[in-house]
N, C-alpha and C positions, 0 to 999 in steps of 0.2 A: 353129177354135180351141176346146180346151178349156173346159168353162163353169170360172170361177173360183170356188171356195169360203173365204169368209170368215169364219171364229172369232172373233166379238164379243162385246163387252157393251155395250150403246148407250149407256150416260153415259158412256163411255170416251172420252176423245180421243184418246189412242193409234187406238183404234180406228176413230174420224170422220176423220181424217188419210184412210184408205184407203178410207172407204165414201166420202169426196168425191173423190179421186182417180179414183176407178172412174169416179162417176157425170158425172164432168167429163170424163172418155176417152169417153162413152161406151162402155163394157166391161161388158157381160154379166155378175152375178157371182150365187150363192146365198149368202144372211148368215145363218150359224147362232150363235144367243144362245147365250153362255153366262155364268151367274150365278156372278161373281164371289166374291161376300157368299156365295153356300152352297157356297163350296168344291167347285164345276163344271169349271174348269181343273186340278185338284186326282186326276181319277181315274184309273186306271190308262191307261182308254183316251187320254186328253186327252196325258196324260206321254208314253204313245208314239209323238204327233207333233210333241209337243216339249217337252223333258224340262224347260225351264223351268219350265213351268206358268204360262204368261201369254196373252196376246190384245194385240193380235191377231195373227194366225194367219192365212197364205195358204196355202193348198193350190192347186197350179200345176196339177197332174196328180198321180192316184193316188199317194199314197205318198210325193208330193214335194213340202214344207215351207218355206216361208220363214216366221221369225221377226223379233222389231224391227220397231217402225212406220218408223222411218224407212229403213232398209235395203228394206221393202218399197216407200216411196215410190219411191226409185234405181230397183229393178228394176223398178216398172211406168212409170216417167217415161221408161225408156231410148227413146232416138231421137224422143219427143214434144216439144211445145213447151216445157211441162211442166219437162226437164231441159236447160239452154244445151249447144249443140254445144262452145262457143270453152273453150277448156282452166282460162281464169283465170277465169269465170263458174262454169263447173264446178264450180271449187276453194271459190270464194263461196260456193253454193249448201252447198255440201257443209260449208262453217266455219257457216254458219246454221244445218244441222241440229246439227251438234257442239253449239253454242250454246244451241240449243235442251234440252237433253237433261242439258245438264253446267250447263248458270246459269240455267234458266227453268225449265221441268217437274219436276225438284227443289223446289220453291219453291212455284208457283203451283197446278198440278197436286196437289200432296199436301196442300195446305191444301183444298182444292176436296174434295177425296175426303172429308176429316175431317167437315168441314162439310157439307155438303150431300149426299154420299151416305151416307158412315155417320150421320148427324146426332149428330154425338160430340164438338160443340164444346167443352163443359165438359172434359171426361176429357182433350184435346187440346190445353186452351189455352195451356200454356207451350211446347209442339213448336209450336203455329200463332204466338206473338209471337218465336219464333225465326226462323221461315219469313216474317218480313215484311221486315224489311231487305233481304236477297238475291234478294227475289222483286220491291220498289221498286227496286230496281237493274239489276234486269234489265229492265224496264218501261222506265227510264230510258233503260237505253241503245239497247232499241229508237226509245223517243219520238226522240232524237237524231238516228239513224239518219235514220228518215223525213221528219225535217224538209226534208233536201233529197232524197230518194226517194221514187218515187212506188209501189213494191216494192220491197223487201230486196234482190235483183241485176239488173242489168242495165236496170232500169225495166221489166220484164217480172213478169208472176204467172208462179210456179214454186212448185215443191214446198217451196221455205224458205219461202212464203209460208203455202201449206198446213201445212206441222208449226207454225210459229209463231200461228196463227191460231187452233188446235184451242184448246188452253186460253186463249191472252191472250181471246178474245172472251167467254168464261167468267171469267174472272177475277173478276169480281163477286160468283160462287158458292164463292170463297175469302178472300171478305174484301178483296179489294182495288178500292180506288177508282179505278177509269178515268178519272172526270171531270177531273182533273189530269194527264190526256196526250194535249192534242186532236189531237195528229197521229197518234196509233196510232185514237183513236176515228175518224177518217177513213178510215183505209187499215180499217180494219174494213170498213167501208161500202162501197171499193171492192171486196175481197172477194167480200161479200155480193150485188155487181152482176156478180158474174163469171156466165159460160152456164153453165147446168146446174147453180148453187149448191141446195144441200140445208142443210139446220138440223143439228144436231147430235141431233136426237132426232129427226128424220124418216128412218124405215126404211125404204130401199132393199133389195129382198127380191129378188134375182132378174133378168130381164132386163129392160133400161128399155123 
C-alpha cells in the first residue's frame, strides 16, 4: 500500500478528524503542516492539488486528491468497523456527518478559530454572540441524542463519532460551557478510551 500523505494544520479539527482516523486504522501516513494564518494553502503549488485552498488534503497516490474532511472519513472508513455494513446505519452515520458540518462546525468550530487561534475575540464578538444560540442548539441536541446512546449510530464508535468529537471536545476553546451536557461530557470520555486515541495536538508524523 501506498504511504498516505496528509495536508494539515494541527489546531484544525477538520483536520484531527483524519489524523485520528488513520492512527486508529492503524495506517501508515506522512502529515505535512501547513500554516493556515500565513496563507500556506493559499499558493500556487497548494491550489494545484486542490483548487479550494483548504486542509485537510489526502493525497491517495501521486497526483490523486481527496478533499472534505468528512468525505475523507467515508473513503478511509470503507469496509472497516469504522463505517456500518447495514444500509440504514450507513444512512445515520452519513446524516451525522451532514449534521455535523450544516448545524455544528458552523457554529462551534468558527467561534473556536476567532478565539483561540486568531485571538480576535474583541474585533469578533458580535459574529461570536451570533454563533452562540445555534452552536447551544446543536450541543443540545446531541446532549439528547446520547442520553439513550451509548455512540451516535448503532451503539457502535464510527466516524459520526469521529467528525462530531473533533470540535464538541474543543468547544471550551469557543466559548462554550460543556458543563451543562453531562451526557456528551461522558461520551467524550468514552471516546478518549477508545485504542489508539491521540489529542488533538499530538502529532502523528508518519508510520506508527
Amino acid at each position: 500500500m501506498k504511504l498516505l500523505r496528509l495536508y494539515d494544520f494541527l489546531p484544525s479539527g477538520n483536520g484531527y478528524k483524519i489524523r485520528l482516523l488513520l492512527t486508529q486504522l492503524g495506517m501508515p501516513f506522512e502529515r505535512i503542516e501547513l500554516n493556515i494564518l500565513k496563507g500556506e494553502t493559499q499558493t500556487p503549488e497548494f491550489l494545484s492539488k486542490n483548487p479550494n485552498g483548504k486542509i485537510p488534503l489526502l493525497e491517495i497516490e501521486p497526483g490523486k486528491y481527496l478533499a472534505e474532511s468528512n468525505a475523507i472519513l467515508v473513503y478511509l472508513s470503507e469496509n472497516t468497523e469504522f463505517l456500518p455494513y447495514d444500509r440504514f446505519l450507513r444512512a445515520q452515520v452519513l446524516q451525522w456527518l451532514c449534521f455535523e458540518q450544516y448545524s455544528h462546525e458552523p457554529f462551534i468550530a468558527t467561534s473556536r478559530f476567532w478565539i483561540s487561534i486568531l485571538g480576535k475575540t474583541e474585533e469578533y464578538s458580535e459574529a461570536i454572540k451570533q454563533k452562540r444560540e445555534p452552536g447551544y442548539t446543536a450541543l443540545s441536541l446531541m446532549e439528547k441524542h446520547l442520553t439513550s446512546h451509548i455512540f451516535f449510530v448503532g451503539e457502535c464508535y464510527t466516524i459520526a463519532d469521529i467528525a462530531l468529537f473533533a470540535y464538541t471536545h474543543v468547544a471550551d476553546e469557543g466559548g462554550f460551557d460543556l458543563t451543562q451536557f453531562p451526557t456528551i461530557q461522558a461520551w467524550i470520555e468514552r471516546v478518549k478510551a477508545q485504542p489508539r486515541y491521540i489529542s488533538i495536538t499530538q502529532q502523528k508524523n508518519s508510520v506508527l
